[in-house]
C-alpha positions, -999 to 999 in steps of 0.1 A, spaced: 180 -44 -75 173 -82 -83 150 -105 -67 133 -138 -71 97 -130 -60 95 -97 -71 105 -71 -93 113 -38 -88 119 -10 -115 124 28 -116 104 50 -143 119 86 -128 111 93 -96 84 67 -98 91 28 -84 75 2 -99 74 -30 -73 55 -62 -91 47 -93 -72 64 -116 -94 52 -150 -87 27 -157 -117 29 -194 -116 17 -199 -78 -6 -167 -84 14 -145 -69 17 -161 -32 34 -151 -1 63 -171 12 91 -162 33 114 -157 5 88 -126 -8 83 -113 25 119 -112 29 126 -93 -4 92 -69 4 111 -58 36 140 -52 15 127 -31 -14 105 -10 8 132 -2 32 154 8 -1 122 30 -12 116 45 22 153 52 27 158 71 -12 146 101 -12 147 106 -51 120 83 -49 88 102 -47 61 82 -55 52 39 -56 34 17 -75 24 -15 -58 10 -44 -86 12 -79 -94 23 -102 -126 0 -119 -145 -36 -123 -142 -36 -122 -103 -26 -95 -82 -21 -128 -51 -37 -154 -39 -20 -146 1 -1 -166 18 12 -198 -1 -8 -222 17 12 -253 -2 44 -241 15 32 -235 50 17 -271 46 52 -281 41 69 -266 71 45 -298 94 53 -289 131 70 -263 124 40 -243 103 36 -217 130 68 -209 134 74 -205 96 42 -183 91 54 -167 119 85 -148 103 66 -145 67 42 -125 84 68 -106 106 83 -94 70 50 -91 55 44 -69 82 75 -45 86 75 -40 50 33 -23 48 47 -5 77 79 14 59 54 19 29 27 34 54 52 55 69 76 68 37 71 97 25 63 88 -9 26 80 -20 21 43 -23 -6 35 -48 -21 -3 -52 -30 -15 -90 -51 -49 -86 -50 -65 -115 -66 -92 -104 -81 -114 -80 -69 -102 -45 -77 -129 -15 -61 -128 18 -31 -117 22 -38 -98 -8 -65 -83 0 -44 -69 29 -20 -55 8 -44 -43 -15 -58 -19 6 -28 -4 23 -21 16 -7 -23 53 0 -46 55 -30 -61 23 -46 -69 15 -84 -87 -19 -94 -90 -29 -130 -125 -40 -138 -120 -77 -135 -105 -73 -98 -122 -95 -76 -115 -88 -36 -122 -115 -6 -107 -120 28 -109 -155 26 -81 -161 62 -111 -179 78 -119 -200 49 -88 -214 53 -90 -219 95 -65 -189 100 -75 -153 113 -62 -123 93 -31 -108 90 -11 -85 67 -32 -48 86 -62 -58 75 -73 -57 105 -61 -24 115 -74 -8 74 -106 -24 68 -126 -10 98 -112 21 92 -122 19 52 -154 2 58 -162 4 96 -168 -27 120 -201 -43 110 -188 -45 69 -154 -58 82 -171 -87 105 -191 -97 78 -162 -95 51 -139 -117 73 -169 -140 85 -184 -146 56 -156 -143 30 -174 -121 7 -161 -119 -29 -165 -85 -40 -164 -70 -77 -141 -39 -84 -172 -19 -85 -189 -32 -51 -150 -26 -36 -156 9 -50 -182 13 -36 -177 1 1 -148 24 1 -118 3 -5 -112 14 -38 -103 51 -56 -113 41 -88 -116 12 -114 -101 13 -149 -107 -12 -172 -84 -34 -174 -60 -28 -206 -59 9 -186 -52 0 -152 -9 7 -152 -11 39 -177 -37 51 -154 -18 44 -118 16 59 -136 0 88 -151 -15 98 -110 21 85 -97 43 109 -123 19 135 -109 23 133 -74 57 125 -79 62 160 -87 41 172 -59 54 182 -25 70 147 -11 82 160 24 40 173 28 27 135 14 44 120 39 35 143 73 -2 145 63 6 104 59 14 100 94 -13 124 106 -37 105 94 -27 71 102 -21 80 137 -56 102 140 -77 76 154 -56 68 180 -51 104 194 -78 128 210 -87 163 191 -62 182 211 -32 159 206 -38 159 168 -41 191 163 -9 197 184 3 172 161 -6 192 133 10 221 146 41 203 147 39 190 112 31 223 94 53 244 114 88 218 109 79 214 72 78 257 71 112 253 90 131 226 72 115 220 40 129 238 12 94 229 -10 72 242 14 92 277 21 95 283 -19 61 270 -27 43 293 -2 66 324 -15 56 314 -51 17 316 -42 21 345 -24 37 360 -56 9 346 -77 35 320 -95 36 286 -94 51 260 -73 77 236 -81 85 208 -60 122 189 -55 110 163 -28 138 187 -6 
């Protein structure tokens, strides 16, 4: 797959997707939200890929939304921002929802929009030098990208407020440590360590990544009973149509190990 923005590559069952916009440190227009919808629809629809890795070229992982180009659009800004975010949008959803683990490697500064996109990943690694900072109402503009809907989850209401009033910027350790982060690698270590965890859940139980996904993006939303009825559900259909769950659960049984198709 080609693109202009971005670029995507396969290492196995492991895709690589790189914000690829060095110059204008690695900004969001319409033409990336556009090709983001694209790629994770193709990831979300493959099922021989079992595992993403999320990252950006250069020394930046992105700046957000490229501010210069919605400056350009004049009366017709809000429309414009509009359908970036719409794609922007549709595209953390499918990687939210796939059944493959999406993993985030910030290589860099993260501010806005990437801090949204940041930390949507499934898991998160930040290389030492990461910096993170909402920065939306710096620039007169509220926040987009599901930071709204993440960040009080990660790092509960108060921490959010003061993140998006104040526009905190946050080292890869203090990100760590508010919750937003899995780990931090330096930074000549960041993409062997994010590949070596991808390769290894790539090989894990695909069909089971994904359900326990969904039940936990859609858990604080439901009541106890309705979750666990959801539960139910899940385990129970993945005992009836997944091949890896019915062979892996024989194999333990039997005191051998598991091995995992993505089926």
């Amino acid at each position: 797959m080609n693109f202009e923005t971005i670029k995507f590559e396969r290492d196995g069952a492991v895709a690589i997707i790189t914000l690829n916009r060095p110059d204008a440190a690695n900004s969001l227009n319409v033409k990336m939200s556009e090709e983001l919808v694209k790629v994770a629809t193709h990831c979300d629809s493959n099922a021989d890929i079992r595992a993403v890795v999320f990252t950006g070229a250069g020394k930046m992982f992105s700046a957000g939304g490229d501010l210069v180009s919605f400056a350009a659009q004049g009366d017709n800004m809000g429309e414009y921002m509009r359908y970036a975010t719409t794609g922007l949008h549709a595209a953390i959803s499918r990687f939210a929802r796939m059944n493959a683990p999406f993993l985030v490697a910030v290589n860099g500064v993260a501010a806005g929009a990437g801090f949204s996109m940041a930390i949507c990943g499934d898991m998160v690694f930040a290389a030492e030098s990461a910096k993170f900072t909402m920065a939306y109402t710096r620039a007169g503009v509220s926040p987009d990208g599901s930071s709204t809907f993440f960040l009080p989850r990660l790092v509960g209401h108060v921490k959010a407020m003061q993140l998006i009033l104040m526009n905190d910027l946050l080292t890869a350790g203090q990100a760590k440590e508010w919750g937003l982060v899995n780990e931090v690698v330096a930074d000549a270590e960041l993409m062997e360590r994010v590949m070596t965890v991808a390769k290894q859940l790539a090989n894990g139980a695909t069909m089971a990544y994904g359900e326990a996904k969904r039940l936990i993006a859609d858990s604080f939303s439901n009541t106890l009973e309705t979750q666990m009825e959801l539960e139910t559900r899940a385990i129970s259909g993945l005992a009836r149509h997944s091949e890896d769950a019915r062979n892996a659960i024989h194999a333990f049984a039997n005191k051998q190990k598991a091995e995992f198709k993505g089926r």
